[in-house]
C-alpha positions as CSV (number, residue, x, y, z in Angstrom):
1,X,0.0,0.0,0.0
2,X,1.5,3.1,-1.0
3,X,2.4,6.0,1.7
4,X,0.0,9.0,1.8
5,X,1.2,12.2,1.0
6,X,1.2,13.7,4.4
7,X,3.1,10.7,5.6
8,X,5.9,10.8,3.1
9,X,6.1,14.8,3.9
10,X,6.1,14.0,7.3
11,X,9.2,11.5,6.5
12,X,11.1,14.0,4.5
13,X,10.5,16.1,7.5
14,X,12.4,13.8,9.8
15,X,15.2,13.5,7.5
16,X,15.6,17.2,7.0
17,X,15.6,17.8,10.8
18,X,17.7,14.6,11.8
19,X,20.2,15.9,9.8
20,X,19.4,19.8,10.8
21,X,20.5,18.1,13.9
22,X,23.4,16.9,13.2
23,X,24.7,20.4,11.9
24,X,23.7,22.4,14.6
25,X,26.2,20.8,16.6
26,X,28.7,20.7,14.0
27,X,28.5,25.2,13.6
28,X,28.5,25.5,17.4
29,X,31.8,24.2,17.4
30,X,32.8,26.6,15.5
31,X,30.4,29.7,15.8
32,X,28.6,31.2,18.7
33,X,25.2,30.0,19.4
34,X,24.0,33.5,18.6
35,X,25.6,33.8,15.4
36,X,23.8,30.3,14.5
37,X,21.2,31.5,14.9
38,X,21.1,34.7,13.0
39,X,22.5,32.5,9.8
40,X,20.0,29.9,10.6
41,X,17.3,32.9,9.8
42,X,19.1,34.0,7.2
43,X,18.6,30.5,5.9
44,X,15.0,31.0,6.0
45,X,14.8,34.3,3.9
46,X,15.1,32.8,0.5
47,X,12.0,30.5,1.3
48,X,9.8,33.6,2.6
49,X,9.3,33.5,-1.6
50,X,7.6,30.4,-1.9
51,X,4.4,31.7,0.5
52,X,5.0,35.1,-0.7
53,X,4.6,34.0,-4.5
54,X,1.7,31.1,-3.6
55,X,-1.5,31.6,-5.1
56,X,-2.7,30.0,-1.8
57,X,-1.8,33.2,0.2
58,X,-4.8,34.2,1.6
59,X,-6.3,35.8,4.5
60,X,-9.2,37.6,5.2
61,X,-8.5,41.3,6.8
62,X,-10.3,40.6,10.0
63,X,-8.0,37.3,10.6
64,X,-4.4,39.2,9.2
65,X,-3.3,40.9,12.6
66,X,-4.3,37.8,14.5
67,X,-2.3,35.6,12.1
68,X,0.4,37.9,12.0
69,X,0.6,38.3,15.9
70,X,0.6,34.2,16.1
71,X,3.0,34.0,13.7
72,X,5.4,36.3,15.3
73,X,5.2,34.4,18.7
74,X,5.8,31.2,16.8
75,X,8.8,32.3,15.4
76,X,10.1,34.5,18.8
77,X,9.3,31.3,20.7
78,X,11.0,28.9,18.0
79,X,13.7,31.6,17.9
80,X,14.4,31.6,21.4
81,X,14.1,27.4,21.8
82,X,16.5,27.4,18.8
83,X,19.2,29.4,21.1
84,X,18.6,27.4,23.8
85,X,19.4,24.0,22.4
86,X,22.5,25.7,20.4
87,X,23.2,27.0,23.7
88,X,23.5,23.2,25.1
89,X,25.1,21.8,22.7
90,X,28.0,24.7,22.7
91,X,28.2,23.7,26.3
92,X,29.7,20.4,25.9
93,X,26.1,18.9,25.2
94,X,26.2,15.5,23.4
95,X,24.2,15.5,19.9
96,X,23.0,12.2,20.3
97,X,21.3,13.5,24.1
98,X,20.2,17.1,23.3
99,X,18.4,16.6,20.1
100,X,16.2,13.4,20.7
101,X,15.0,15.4,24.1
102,X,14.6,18.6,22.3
103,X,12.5,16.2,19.8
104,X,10.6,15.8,22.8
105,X,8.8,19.2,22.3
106,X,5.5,17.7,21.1
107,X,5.3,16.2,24.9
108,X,4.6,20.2,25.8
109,X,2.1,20.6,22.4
110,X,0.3,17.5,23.8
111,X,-0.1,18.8,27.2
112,X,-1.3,22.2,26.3
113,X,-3.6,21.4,23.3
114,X,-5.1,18.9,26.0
115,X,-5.8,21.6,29.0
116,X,-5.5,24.7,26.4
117,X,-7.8,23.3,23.5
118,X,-9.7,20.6,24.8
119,X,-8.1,17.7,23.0
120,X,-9.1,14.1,24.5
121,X,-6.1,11.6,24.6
122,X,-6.9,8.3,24.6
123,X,-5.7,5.5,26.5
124,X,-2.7,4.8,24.2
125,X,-1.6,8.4,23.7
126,X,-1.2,8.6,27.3
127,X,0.8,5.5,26.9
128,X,3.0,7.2,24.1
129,X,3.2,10.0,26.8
130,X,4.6,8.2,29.2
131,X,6.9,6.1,27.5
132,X,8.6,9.5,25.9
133,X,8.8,11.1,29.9
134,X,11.0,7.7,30.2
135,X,12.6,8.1,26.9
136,X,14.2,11.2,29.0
137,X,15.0,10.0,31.6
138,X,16.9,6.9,29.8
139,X,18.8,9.1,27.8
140,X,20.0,11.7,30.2
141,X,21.6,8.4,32.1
């Protein structure tokens, strides 16, 4: 049976950040955290014109500040988790520690969509949930 699309994007996904990984801890050993991560937005800049160029950009006006604000939280508070894990690995953090617990971020997205949005879990997402709060333990051991 052939993958879905939003699986095999989801894939890619894993590939491009496993090896996004991977080469944030090979710059922090030889560029400041800070620096890393004003190149790493730099980085982005060049793909600000595939929206920007989308027919699919769209928003209605009521909805555009909203978005906007969102959007700038989302990238102040991606931003500022970006200099943190830069920050641990430039600090003698091992790559093969930091980044599977900073891959751990969806245990916080869980938590907060749950009390925050309402979201039900069922029985086996709570058991995903606490198998990846062992999965840090375990690995900070």
């Amino acid at each position: 049976m052939p993958l879905s699309q939003p699986m095999l994007l989801s894939f890619l996904t894993v590939l491009l950040w496993g090896a996004w990984g991977l080469q944030s801890k090979i710059i922090v050993d030889r560029i400041s955290p800070w620096a890393n991560q004003a190149l790493f937005s730099l980085g982005l800049a060049p793909l600000l014109l595939w929206p920007l160029l989308s027919k699919n950009l769209h928003c209605s006006r009521g909805s555009a500040r909203r978005g906007a604000l969102y959007g700038f939280i989302t990238g102040l508070l991606g931003g500022v988790g970006n200099i943190a894990m830069y920050l641990a690995l430039a600090r003698g953090g091992k790559a093969s520690i930091v980044i599977p617990v900073v891959g751990l971020a969806p245990l916080v997205t869980v938590v907060l969509a749950f009390f925050v949005l309402k979201e039900t879990l069922n029985r086996v997402q709570i058991l995903g949930l606490a198998a990846a709060a062992v999965s840090i333990y375990l690995l900070s051991i």
